[in-house]
C-alpha positions as CSV (number, residue, x, y, z in Angstrom):
1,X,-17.9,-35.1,12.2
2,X,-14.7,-33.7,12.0
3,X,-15.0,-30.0,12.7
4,X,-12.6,-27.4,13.8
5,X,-13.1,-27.9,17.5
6,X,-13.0,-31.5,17.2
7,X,-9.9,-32.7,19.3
8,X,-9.0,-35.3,16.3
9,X,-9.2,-32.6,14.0
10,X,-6.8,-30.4,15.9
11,X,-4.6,-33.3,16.4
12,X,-4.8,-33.8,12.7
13,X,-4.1,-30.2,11.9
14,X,-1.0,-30.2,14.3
15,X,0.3,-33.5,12.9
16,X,0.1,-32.1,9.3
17,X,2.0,-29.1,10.1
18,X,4.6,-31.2,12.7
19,X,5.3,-32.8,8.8
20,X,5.2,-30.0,7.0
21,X,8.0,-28.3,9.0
22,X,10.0,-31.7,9.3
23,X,9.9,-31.5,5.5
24,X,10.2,-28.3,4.6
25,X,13.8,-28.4,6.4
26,X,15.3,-31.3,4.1
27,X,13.5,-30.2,0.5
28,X,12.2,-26.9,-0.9
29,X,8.3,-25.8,-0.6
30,X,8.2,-27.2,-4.5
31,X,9.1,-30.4,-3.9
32,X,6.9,-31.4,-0.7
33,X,3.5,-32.9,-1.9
34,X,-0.2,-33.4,-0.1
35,X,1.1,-37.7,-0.9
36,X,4.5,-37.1,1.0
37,X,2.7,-34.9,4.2
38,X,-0.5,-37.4,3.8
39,X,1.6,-40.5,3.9
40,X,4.1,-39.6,6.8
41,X,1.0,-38.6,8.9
42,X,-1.1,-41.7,8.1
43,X,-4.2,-40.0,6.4
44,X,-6.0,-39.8,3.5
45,X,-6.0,-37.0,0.8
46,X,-9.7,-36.2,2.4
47,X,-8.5,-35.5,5.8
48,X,-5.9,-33.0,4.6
49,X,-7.8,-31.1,2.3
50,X,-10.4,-30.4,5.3
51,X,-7.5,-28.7,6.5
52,X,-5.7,-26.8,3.2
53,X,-6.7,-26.5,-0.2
54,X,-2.6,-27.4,-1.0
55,X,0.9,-27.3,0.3
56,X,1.2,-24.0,-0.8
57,X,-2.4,-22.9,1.6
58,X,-0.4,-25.2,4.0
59,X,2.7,-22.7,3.9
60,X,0.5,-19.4,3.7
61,X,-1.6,-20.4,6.8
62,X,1.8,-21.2,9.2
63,X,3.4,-18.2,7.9
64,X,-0.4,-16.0,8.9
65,X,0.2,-17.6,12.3
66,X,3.7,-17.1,13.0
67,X,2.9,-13.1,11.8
68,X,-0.3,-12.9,13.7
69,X,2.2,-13.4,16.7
70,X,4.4,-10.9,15.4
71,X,1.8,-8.5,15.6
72,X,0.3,-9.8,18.7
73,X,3.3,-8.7,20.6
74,X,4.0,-5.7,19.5
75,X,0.5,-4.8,19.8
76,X,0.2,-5.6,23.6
77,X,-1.6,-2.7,25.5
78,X,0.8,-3.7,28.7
79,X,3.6,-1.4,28.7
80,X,6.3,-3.3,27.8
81,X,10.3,-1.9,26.2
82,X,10.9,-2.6,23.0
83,X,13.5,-4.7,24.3
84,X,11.4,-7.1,25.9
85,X,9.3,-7.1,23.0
86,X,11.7,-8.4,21.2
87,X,13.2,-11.1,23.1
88,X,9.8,-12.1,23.4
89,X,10.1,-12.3,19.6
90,X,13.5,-13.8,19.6
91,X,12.1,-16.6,22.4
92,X,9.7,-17.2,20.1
93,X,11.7,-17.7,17.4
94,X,14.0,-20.0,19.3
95,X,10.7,-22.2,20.4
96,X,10.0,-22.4,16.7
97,X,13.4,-23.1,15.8
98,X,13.4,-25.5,13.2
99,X,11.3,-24.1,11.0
100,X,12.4,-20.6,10.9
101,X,15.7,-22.4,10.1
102,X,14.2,-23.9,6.7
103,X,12.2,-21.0,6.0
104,X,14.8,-18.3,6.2
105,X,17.5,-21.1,4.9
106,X,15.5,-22.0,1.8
107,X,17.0,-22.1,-1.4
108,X,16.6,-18.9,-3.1
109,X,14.6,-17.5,-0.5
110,X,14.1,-13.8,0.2
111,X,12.4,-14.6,3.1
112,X,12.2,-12.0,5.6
113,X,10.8,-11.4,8.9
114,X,7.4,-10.1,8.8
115,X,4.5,-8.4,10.0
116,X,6.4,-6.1,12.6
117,X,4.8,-3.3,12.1
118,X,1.2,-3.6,12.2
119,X,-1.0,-2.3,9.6
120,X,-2.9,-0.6,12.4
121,X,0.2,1.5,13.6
122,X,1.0,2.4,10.0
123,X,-1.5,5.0,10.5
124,X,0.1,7.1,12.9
125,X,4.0,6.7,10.4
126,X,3.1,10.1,8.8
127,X,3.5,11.7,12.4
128,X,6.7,9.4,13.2
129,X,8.6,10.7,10.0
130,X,8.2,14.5,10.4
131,X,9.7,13.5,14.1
132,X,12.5,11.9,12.7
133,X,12.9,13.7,9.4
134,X,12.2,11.1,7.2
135,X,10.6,13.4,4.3
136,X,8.7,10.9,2.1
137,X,6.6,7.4,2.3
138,X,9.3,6.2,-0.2
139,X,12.3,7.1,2.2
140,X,10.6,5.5,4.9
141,X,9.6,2.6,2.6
142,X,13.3,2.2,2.2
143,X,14.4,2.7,6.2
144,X,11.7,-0.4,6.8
145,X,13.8,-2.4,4.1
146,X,16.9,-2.0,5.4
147,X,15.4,-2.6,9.1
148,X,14.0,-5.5,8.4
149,X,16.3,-6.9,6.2
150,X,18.8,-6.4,9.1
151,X,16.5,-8.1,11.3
152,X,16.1,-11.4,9.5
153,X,19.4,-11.8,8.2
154,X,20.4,-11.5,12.3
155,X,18.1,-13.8,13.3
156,X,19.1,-16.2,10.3
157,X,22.7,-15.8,11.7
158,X,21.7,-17.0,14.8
159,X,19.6,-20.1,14.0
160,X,22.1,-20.8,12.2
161,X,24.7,-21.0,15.2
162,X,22.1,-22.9,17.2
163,X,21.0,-19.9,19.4
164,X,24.2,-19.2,21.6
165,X,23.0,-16.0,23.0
166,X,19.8,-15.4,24.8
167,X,16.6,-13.8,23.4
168,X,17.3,-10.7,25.6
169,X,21.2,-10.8,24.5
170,X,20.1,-10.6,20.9
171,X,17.5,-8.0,21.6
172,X,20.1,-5.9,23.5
173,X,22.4,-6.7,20.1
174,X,19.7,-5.3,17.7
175,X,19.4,-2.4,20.3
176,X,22.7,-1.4,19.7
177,X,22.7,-1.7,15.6
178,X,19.8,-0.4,15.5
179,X,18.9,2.7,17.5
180,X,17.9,4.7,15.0
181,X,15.3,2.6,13.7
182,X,14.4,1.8,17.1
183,X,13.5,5.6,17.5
184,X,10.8,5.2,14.9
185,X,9.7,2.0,16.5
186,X,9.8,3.4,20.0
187,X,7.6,6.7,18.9
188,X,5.0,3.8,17.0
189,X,4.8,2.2,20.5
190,X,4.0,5.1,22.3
191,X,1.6,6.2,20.1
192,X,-0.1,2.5,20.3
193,X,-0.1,3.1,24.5
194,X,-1.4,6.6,24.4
């Protein structure tokens, strides 16, 4: 039987999304079907629905991982700078390079880079914006935006270019256009190794 823990099924499960991303970076998410992933992987509609409900589940569940990671990291207990937390992102990023590429590339997309800041460390925000004199949740709302925004259309940029600089080189370049909203970030680490 084909369970979660079977090694076919994994295989399966990493086939499907080795297609999916192969896919998704010549065509948009609407015009990939379960018939295009099923016949490029050599299954039947059965096997892939053990997997996703639809391309659309197929999307939602890579895009819970990659966020998962996100989080992961910038939830480590270790002590680690901010800086190496993101060039751990950015080397992430760069591993997984094709596609972020077609996500953050997609036509019409206002895809953005994700899950950051943990919904566990939004908690202690109200504390961080006295510090920094940010005097509402819709003023910070709108320094997130802007960070993040900043963020993906960075790391867009340098997909895009095929990655010339390193993920510490771009984590030293966010640094510097940043700092600001790296105080707010650095005070939310803190609080998360206290």
């Amino acid at each position: 039987m084909n369970t979660k823990q079977n090694l076919k099924f994994q295989q399966t499960e990493r086939n499907i999304r080795a297609v999916f991303t192969e896919l998704f970076q010549k065509e948009p998410l609407e015009k990939i079907t379960v018939s295009q992933i099923c016949s490029l992987c050599r299954i039947n509609r059965s096997s892939f629905y053990l997997h996703y409900k639809d391309v659309y589940d197929l999307m939602d569940a890579v895009e819970r991982e990659m966020s998962s990671y996100f989080t992961m990291i910038f939830m480590e207990d270790t002590p680690l700078d901010l800086g190496k937390r993101f060039a751990k992102l950015f080397t992430f990023i760069r591993d997984n390079d094709a596609f972020y590429r077609a996500y953050l590339n997609a036509a019409g997309s206002s895809h953005v880079i994700s899950g950051l800041i943990p919904d566990s460390a939004r908690t202690s925000l109200e504390t961080v914006t006295r510090k920094l004199g940010i005097h509402s949740e819709q003023e910070l709302h709108y320094h997130q935006a802007f960070f993040v925004a900043g963020l993906t259309a960075l790391i867009r940029e340098w997909l895009n270019r095929d990655c010339p600089e390193s993920p510490e080189e771009l984590a030293r370049i966010l640094h510097n256009e940043y700092s600001h909203h790296f105080a707010w970030l650095t005070v939310i680490d803190h609080s998360q190794t206290s």
